[in-house]
C-alpha positions as CSV (number, residue, x, y, z in Angstrom):
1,X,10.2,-14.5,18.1
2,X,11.3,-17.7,20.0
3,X,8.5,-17.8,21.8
4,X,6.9,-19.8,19.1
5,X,9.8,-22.6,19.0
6,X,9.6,-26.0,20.6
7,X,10.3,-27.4,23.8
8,X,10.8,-24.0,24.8
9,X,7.7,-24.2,28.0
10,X,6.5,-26.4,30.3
11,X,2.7,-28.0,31.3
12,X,2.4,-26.1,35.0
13,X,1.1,-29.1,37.3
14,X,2.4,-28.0,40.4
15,X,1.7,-24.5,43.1
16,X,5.1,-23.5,42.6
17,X,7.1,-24.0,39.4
18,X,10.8,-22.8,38.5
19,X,10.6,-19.7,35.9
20,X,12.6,-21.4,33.0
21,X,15.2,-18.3,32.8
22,X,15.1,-15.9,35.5
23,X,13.3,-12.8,34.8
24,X,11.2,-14.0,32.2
25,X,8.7,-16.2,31.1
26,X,4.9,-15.9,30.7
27,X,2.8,-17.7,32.8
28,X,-0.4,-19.1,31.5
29,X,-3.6,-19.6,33.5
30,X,-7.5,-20.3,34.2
31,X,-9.2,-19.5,37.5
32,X,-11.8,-21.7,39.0
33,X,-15.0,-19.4,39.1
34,X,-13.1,-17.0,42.1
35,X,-13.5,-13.1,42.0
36,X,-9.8,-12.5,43.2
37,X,-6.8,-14.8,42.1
38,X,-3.2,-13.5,42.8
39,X,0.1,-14.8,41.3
40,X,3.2,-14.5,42.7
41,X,7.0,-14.4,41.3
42,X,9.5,-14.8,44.4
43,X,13.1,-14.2,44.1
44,X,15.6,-16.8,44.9
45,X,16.4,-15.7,48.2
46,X,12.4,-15.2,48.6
47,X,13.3,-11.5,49.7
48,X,11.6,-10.1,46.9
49,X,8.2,-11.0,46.1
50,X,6.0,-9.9,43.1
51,X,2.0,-10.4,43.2
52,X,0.2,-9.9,40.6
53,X,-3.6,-9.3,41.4
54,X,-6.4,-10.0,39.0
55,X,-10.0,-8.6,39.9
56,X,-13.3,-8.4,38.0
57,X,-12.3,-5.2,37.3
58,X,-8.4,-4.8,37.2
59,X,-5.1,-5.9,37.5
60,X,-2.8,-4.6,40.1
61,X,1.0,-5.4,40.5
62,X,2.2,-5.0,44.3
63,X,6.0,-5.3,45.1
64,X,6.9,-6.4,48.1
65,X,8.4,-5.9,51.0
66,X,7.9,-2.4,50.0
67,X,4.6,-3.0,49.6
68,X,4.9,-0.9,46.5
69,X,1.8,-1.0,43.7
70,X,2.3,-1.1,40.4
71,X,-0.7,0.3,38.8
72,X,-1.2,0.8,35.0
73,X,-3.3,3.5,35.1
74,X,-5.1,2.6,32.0
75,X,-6.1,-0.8,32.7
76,X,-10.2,-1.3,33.2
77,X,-10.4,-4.8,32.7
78,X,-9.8,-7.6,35.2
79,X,-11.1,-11.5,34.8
80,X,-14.1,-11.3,32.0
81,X,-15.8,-14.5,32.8
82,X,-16.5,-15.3,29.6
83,X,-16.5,-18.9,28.6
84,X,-13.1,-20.6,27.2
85,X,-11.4,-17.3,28.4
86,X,-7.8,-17.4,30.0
87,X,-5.5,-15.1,31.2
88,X,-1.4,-14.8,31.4
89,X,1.3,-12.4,32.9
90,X,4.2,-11.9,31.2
91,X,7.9,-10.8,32.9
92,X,10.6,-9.5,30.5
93,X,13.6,-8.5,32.7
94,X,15.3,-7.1,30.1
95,X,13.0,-4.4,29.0
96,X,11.7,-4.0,32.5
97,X,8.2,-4.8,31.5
98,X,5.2,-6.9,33.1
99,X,2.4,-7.5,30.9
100,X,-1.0,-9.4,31.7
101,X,-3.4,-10.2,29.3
102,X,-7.0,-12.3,28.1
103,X,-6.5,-15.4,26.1
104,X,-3.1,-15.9,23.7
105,X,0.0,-14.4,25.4
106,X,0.5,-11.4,22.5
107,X,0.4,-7.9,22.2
108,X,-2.9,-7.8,20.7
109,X,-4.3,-9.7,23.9
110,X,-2.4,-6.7,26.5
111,X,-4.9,-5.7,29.3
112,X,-1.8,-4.0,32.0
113,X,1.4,-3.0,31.1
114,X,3.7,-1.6,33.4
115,X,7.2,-0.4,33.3
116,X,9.6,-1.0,36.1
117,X,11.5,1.9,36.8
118,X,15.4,1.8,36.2
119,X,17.0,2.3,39.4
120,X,14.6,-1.2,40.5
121,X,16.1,-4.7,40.1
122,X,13.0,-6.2,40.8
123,X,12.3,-8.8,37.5
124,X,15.9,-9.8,37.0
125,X,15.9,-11.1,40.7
126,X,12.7,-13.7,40.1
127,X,13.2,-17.1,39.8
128,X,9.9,-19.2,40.7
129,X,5.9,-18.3,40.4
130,X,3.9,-19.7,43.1
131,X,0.0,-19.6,41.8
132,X,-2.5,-19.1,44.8
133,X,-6.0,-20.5,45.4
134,X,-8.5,-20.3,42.3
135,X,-5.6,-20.1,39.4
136,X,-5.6,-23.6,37.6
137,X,-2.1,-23.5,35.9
138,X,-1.6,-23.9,32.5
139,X,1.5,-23.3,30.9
140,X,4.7,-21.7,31.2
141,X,6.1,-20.0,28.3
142,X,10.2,-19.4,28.8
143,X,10.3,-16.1,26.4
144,X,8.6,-13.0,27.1
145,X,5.9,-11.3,25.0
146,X,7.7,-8.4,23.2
147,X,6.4,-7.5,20.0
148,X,3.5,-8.2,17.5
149,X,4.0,-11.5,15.6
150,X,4.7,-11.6,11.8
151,X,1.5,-13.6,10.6
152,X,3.1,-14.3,6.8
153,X,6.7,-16.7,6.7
154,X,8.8,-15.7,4.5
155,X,12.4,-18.2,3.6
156,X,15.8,-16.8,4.1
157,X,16.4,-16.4,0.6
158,X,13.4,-13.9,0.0
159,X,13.7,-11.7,3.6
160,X,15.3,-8.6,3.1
161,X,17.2,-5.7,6.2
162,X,13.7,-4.6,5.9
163,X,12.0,-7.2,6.5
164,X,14.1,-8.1,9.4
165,X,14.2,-4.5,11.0
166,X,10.5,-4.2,10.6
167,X,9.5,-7.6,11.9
168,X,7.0,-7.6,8.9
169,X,7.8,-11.5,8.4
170,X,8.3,-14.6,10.4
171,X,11.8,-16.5,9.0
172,X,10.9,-20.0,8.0
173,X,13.7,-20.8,10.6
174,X,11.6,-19.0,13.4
175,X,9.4,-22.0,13.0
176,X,8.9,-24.8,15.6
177,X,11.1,-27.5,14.0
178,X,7.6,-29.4,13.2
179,X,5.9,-26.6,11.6
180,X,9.3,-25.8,9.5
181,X,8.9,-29.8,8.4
182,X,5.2,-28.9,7.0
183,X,6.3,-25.6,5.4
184,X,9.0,-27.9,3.7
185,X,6.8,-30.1,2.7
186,X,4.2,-27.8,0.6
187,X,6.7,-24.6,-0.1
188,X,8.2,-25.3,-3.1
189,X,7.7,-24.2,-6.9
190,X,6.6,-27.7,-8.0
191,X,3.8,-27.7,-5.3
192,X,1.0,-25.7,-7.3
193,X,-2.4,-26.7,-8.1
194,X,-1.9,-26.0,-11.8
195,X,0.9,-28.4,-12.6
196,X,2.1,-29.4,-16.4
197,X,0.0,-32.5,-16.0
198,X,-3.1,-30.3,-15.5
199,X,-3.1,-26.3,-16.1
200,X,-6.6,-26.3,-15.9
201,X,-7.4,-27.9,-12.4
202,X,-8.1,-24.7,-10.9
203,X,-10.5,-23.7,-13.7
204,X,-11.8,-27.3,-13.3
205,X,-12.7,-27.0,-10.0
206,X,-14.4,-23.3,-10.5
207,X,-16.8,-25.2,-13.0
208,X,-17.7,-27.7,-11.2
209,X,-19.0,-25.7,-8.1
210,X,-20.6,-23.3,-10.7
211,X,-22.3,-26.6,-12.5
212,X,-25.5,-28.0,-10.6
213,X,-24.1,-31.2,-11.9
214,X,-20.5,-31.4,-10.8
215,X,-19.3,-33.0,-8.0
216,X,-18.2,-30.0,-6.1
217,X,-21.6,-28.2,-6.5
218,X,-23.4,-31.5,-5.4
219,X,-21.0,-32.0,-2.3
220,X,-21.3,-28.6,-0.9
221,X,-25.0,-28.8,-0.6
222,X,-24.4,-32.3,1.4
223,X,-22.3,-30.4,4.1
224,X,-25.1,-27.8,4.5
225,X,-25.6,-29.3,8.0
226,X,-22.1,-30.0,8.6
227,X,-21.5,-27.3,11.6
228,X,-25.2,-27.2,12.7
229,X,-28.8,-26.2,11.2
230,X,-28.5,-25.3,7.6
231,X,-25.5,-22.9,7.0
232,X,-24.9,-23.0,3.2
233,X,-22.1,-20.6,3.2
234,X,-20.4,-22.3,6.4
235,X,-19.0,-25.0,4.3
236,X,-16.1,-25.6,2.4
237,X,-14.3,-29.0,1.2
238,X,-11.7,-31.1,2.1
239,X,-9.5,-32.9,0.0
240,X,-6.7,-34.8,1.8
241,X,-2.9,-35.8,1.0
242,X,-2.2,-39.7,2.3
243,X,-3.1,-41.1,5.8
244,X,-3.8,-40.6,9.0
245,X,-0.6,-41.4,10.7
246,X,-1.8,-40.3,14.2
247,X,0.3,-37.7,14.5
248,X,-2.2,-34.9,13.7
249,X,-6.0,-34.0,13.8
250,X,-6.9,-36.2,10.9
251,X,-4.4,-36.2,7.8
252,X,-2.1,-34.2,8.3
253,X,-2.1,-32.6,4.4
254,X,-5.8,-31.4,3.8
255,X,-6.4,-29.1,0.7
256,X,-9.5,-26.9,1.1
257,X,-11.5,-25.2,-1.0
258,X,-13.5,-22.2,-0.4
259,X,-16.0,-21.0,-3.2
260,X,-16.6,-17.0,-2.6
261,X,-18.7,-16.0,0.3
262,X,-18.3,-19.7,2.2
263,X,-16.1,-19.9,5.5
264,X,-15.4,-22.0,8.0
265,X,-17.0,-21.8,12.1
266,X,-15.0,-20.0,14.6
267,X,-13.0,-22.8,15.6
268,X,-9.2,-24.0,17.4
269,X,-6.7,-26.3,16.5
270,X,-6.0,-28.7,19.0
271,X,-3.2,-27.8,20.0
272,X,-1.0,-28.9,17.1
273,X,1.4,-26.7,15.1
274,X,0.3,-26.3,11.7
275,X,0.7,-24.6,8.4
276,X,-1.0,-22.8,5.6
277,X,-0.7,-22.0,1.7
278,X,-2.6,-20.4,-0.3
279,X,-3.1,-22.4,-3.8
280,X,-5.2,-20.2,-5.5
281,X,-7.2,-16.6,-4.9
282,X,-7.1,-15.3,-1.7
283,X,-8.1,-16.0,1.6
284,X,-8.9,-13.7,5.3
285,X,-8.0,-15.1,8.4
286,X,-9.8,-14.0,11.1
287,X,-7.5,-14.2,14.5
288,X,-9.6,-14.5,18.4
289,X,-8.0,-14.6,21.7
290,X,-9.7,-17.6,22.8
291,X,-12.8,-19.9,21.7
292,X,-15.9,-18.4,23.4
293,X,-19.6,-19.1,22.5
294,X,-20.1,-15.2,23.0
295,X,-18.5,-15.1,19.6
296,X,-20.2,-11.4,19.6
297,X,-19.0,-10.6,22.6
298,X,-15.1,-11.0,22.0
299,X,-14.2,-9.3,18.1
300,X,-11.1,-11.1,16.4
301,X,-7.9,-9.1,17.5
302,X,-5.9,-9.6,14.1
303,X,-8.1,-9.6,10.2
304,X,-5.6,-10.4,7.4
305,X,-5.8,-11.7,3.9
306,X,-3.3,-14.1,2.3
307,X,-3.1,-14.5,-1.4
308,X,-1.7,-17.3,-3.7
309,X,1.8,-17.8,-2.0
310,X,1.5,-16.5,0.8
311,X,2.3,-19.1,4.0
312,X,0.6,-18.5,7.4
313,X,1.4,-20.6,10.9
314,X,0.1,-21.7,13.8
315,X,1.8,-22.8,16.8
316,X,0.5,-24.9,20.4
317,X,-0.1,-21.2,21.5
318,X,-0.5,-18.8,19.1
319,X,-2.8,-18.6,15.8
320,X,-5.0,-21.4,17.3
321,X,-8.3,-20.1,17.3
322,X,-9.5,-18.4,13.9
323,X,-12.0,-18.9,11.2
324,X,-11.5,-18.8,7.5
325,X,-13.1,-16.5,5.0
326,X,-13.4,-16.4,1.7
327,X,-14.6,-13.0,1.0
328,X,-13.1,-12.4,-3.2
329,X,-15.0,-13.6,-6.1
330,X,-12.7,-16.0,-7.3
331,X,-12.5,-19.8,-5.5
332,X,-9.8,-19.8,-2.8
333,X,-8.0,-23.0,-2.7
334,X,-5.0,-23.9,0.7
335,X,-3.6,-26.5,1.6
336,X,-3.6,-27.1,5.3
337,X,-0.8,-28.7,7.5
338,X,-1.2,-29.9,10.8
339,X,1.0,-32.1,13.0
340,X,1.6,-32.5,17.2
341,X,5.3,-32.1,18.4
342,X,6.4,-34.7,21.0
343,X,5.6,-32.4,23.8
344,X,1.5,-33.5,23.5
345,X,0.3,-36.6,25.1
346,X,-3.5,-35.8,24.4
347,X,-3.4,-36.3,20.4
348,X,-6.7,-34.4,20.5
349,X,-8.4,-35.9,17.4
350,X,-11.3,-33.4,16.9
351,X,-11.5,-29.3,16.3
352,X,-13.7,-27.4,18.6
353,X,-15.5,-25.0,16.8
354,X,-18.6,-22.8,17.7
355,X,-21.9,-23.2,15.9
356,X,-24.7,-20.6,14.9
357,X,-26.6,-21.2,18.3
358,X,-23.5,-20.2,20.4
359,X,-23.0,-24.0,21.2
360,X,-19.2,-25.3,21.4
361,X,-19.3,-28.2,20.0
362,X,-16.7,-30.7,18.3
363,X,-15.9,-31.1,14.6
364,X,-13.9,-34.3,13.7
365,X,-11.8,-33.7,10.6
366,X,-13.0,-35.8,8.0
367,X,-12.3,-36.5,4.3
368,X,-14.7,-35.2,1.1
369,X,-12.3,-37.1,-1.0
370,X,-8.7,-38.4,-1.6
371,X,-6.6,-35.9,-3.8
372,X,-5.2,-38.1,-6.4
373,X,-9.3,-39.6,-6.8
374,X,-10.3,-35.9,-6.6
375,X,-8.1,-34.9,-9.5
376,X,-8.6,-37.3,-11.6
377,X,-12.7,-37.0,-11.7
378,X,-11.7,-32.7,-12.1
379,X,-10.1,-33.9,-15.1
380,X,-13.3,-36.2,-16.5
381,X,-15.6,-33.4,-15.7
382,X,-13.3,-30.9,-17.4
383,X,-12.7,-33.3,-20.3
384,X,-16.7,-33.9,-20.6
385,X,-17.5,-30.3,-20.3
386,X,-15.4,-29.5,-23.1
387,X,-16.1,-32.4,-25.5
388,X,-19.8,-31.1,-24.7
389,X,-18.6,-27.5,-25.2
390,X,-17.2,-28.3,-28.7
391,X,-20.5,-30.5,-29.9
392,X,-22.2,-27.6,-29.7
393,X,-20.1,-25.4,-31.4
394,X,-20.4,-28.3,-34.0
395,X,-24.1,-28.2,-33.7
């Protein structure tokens, strides 16, 4: 599960990089519009050489000097062309396993697998991958992909030998040390949208995106436009927690809110680690391997609903490309979480997303209101809906 914790890869900028432990890693990749590219481990004494070879079509491993292949015989697909698609290969010495795959390094993403045979010290022998002409590196993970991710974190206090044996949860301490400070920050009992101060808010809010009248209703059919031609339902707003400290994509604390049938665009995160809670109702995450126009052409690899509670992540390389659905009858409300660790120089201030034409385009997070202003005009527009409520009943 480390493969999610901070500093532990490197930014590839050079042909030939250092693996960060020997025998592992996963190396992460583009290729410049070439119908072959080829990556190659060598071992320290550069006796033993591993290419991996990425077609069209397939992927082929080739040991050498043996000039050995190492063919998956299940694996159809090569490099897919697709826009925003990338690829990674994946050495894990210890279970003797090289993986290759399209988009996020994880086992939903696996396009070869093979197993090195037992009697063959080929992987634990690596040390360095040299990347030929047409790969454009991109990153070097130091842990190997090994297993499906938990999506849901659970704290220490609430994982049980079941949990743990299953892998059916992500400890809070398996967290990058930045996303662990967000979870902090928006996990305990007193952070609920229906506080002492005001058990109705959530009902508030319900009633004013029901009301023609109330602010939420009205707001909503502003952002109509928001991620391209009229898309009614792609809308949702955003309520944020303090300033912009430049340390995020916009405010780092956003709560959204997602009347039934709305979601967001396909869309990334730029990079930073983040969080999610679910406030109120439910909501389904919808997981891709990479942002790609063709949003057709390449299905979501994980669909999973969260429910009031429930904490999701999202890390510099896994989780980052999703969209948000709200597909119950009730109002979802999250709160979102987003912050860059000290590895990123970019401080990317927008989202990328994918609008209804196909068109990548950017989105940069903005602000419908400021919480403690939104809750307090909830409260007037409860207040006044009630007083109205009981002058009729007087009436």
């Amino acid at each position: 599960m480390n493969r999610i914790l901070s500093p532990k890869s490197i930014v590839l900028t050079t042909a030939t990089t250092p693996l960060i432990l020997k025998g592992q890693g996963v190396c992460l990749f583009d290729v410049s519009g070439v119908p072959t590219v080829s990556l190659r481990f060598l071992s320290e004494s550069k006796s033993k050489e591993l290419v991996v070879q990425w077609t069209p079509t397939s992927v082929r491993g080739l040991l050498l000097p043996e000039h050995e292949p190492l063919v998956d015989a299940a694996n159809t697909v090569g490099l897919c062309g697709k826009a925003g698609a990338y690829y990674w290969v994946s050495l894990d010495a210890h279970n003797r396993t090289i993986l290759a795959g399209i988009g996020e390094a994880r086992m939903e993403t696996v396009i070869y697998r093979y197993t090195v045979p037992a009697t063959c010290a080929l992987l634990e022998d690596l040390t360095t991958v040299v990347v030929e002409p047409g790969v454009v590196p991109l990153r070097l993970l130091r842990d190997p992909v090994t297993h499906r991710m938990p999506l849901s974190v659970k704290e220490k206090a609430d994982l049980t030998m079941d949990d743990v044996a299953a892998a059916a949860y992500l400890p809070k301490a398996n967290l990058s040390i930045i996303a662990q400070k967000l979870h902090d920050c928006i996990a305990g009992p007193s952070f609920v949208l229906d506080d002492d101060g005001f058990p109705e808010f959530s009902a508030a809010i319900e009633a004013s995106l029901a009301n023609p009248h109330g602010w939420c209703y009205k707001r909503l059919a502003e952002k109509a436009n928001e991620f391209g031609s009229h898309q009614p339902l792609e809308t949702y707003l955003r309520i944020t927690l303090g300033q912009n400290n430049g340390e995020s994509p916009g405010i780092p604390y956003v709560m959204e809110i997602w009347p039934p049938g709305h979601s967001s665009p396909v869309h990334n995160h730029a990079g930073s680690h983040a969080v999610i809670r679910v406030l109120h109702g439910s909501i389904q995450v919808r997981l891709f391997p990479y942002l790609c126009c063709d949003v057709s052409g390449v299905p979501p690899h994980s669909v999973t609903s969260f429910s009031q509670g429930d904490v999701t992540w999202i890390s510099p390389t896994l989780n980052q490309t999703h969209q948000l659905a709200n597909v119950d009858s009730t109002t979802c409300v999250t709160i979102q979480c987003y912050m860059y660790d000290g590895q990123n120089r970019l401080h990317y201030d927008f989202f990328d997303y994918v609008d209804a034409h196909g068109v990548k385009q950017q989105y940069e997070p903005d602000s419908d209101m400021d919480f403690v202003a939104f809750k307090a005009l909830m409260r007037k527009e409860w207040g006044a809906a009630r007083a109205d409520a009981a002058c009729c009943r007087v009436c």
